[in-house]
C-alpha positions in Angstrom: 2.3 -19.7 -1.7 4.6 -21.3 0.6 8.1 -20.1 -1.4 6.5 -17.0 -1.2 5.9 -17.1 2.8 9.4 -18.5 3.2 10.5 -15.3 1.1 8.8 -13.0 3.0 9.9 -14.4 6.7 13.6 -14.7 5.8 13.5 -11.3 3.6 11.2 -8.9 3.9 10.2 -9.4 8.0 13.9 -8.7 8.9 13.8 -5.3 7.2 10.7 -3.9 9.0 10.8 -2.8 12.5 7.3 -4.7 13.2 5.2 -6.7 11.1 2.1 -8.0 12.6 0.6 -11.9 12.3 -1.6 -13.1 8.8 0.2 -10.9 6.3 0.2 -12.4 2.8 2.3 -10.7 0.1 2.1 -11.5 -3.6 5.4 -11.7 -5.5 7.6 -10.2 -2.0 10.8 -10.0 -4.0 9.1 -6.9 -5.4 9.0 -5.2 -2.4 11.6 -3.0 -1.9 11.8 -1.3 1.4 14.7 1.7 2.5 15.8 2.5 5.8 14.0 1.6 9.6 10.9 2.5 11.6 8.6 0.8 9.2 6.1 -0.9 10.8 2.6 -3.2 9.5 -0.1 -4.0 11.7 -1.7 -7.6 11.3 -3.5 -8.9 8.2 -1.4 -7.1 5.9 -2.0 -7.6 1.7 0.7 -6.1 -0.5 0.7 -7.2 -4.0 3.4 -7.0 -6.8 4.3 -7.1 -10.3 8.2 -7.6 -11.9 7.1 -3.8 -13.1 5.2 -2.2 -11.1 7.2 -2.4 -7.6 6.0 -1.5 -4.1 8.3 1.0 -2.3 8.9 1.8 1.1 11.3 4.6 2.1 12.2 6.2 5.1 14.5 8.8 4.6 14.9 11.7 7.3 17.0 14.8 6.9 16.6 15.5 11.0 17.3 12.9 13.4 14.3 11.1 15.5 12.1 11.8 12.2 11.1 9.5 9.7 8.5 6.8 10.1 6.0 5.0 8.1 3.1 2.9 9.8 0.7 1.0 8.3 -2.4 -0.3 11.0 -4.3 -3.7 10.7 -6.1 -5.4 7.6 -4.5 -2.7 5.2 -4.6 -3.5 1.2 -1.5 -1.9 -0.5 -1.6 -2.8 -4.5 1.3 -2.9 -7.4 3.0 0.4 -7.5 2.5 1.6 -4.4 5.3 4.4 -3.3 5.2 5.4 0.5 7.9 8.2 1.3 8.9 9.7 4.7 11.3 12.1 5.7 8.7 13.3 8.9 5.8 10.7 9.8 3.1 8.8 7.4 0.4 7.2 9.3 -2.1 5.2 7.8 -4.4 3.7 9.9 -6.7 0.4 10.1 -8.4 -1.1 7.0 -7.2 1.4 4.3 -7.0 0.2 0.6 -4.3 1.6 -1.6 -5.1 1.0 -5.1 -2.3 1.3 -7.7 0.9 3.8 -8.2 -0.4 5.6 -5.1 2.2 7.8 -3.7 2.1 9.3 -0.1 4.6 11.8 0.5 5.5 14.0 3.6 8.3 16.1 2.2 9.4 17.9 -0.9 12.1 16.4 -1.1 14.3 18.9 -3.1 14.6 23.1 -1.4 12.4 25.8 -3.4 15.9 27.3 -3.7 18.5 25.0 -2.7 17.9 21.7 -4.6 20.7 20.0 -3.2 21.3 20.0 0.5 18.2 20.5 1.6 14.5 18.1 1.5 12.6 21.0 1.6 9.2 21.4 3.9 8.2 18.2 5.6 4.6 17.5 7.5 3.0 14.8 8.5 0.7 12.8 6.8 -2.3 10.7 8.7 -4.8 8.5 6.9 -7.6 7.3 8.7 -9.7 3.9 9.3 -11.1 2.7 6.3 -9.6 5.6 3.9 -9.7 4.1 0.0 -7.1 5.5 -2.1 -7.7 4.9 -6.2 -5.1 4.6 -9.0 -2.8 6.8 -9.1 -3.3 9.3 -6.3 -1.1 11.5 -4.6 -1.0 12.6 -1.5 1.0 15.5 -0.3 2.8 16.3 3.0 0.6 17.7 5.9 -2.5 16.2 5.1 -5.0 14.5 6.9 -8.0 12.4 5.4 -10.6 11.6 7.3 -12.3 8.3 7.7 -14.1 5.9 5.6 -13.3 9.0 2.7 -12.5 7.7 -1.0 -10.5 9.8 -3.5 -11.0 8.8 -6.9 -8.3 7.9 -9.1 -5.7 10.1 -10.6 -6.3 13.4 -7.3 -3.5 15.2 -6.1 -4.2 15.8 -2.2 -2.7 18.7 -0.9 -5.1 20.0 1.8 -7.1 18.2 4.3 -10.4 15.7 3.1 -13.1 15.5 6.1 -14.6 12.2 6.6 -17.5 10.5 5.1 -16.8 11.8 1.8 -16.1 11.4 -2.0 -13.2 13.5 -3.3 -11.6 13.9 -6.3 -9.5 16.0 -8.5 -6.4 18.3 -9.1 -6.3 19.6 -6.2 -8.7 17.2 -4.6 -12.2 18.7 -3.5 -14.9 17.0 -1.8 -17.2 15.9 -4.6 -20.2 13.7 -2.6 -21.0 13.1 0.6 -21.5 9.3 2.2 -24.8 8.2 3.0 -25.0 8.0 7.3 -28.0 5.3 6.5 -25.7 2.9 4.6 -23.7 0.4 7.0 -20.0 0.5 6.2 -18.5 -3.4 5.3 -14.6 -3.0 6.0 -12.0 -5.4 5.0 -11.3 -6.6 8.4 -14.4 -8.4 8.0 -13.4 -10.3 5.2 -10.6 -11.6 8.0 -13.3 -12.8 10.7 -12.0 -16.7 10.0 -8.3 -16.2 8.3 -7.5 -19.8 8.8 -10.6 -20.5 6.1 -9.6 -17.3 4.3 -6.5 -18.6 3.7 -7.6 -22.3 2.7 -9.6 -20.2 0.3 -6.8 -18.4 -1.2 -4.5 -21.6 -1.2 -7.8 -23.6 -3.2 -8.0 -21.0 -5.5 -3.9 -20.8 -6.4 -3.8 -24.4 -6.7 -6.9 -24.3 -9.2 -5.6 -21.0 -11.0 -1.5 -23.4 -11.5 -3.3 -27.2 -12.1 -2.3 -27.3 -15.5 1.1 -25.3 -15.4 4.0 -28.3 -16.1 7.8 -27.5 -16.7 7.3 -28.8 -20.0 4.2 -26.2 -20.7 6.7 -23.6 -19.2 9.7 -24.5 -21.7 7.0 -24.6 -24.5 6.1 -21.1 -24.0 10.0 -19.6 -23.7 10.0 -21.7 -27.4 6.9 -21.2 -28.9 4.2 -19.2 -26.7 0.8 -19.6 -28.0 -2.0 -17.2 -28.1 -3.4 -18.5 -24.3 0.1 -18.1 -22.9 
């Protein structure tokens, strides 16, 4: 845990126009982030795998344009892709599962594929939004609070809030129950300081038994637990 804080303060921090207090980010060298106006509220999670990257690209075509912010207590998982060439907004508490991709641009003209990025429009995703595997979500929409969209939707028009959606294109599928209290994830944050001895407990219990000699063993001769 701490080679991976010291990683992500000398790093990753530097590359980010603002990145907010209590972040904790699994496997940070795996986090690859392109150009500025970038910034992560506070209580940040973004998790990593050797192949399954996070990405973070702002790439605008007009000057002034181009920005990706992330709010408070957000949970960005292995795969994630995040791409602006306008303005992505995601706001407090949203969960990104894995291989999401938000977009606002085309990226490549209808007719001119080379100079030109195509139609860009803003993206906004609000408080609470949860995002499953392998979603995509296209420029100029907006999805509305506490909304899910099951895995595998393209989004390519606007979801209301307080709703299930799913699909290709995405369509609202179930409404949320009003009577049913909402638990967000900044809850989970009421006491980081015993959150995070919680975390650290669990690592240390998860790596007791991990030796350098166990680690050559299983470059030689992995076993069937390795």
């Amino acid at each position: 845990m701490k080679l991976q804080a010291l990683y992500t303060h000398y790093y990753i921090r530097p590359q980010f126009d603002a990145l907010g207090k209590g972040h904790l980010f699994i496997h940070p060298w795996n986090i690859e982030i392109f150009g500025s106006r970038i910034t992560i509220g506070d209580y940040a999670n973004i998790l990593t795998t050797s192949d399954n990257k996070v990405r973070l690209t702002v790439w605008p075509q007009e000057k002034g344009k181009g920005r990706i912010a992330i709010g408070d207590y957000c949970l960005i998982c292995p795969g994630v892709r995040i791409s602006s060439a306008h303005e992505i907004v995601i706001e407090d508490n949203c969960m990104l599962a894995g291989a999401t991709f938000i977009t606002d641009s085309d990226w490549h003209g209808t007719y001119d594929r080379v100079t030109t990025i195509g139609r860009t429009a803003p993206v906004h995703i609000r408080d609470n939004v949860w995002l499953g595997d392998r979603v995509t979500v296209c420029k100029g929409v907006t999805i509305g609070e506490n909304s899910i969209v099951g895995a595998g939707s393209v989004v390519v028009r606007d979801i209301p809030p307080n709703v299930i959606a799913g699909g290709n294109p995405a369509r609202v599928v179930k409404q949320l129950d009003p009577e049913k209290p909402l638990v967000k994830r900044q809850s989970w944050f009421a006491d980081p300081d015993q959150l995070r001895r919680e975390i650290d407990a669990l690592d240390r219990e998860n790596l007791e038994k991990n030796t350098v000699w166990g680690w050559i063993r299983t470059k030689i001769k992995p076993g069937i637990s390795d």
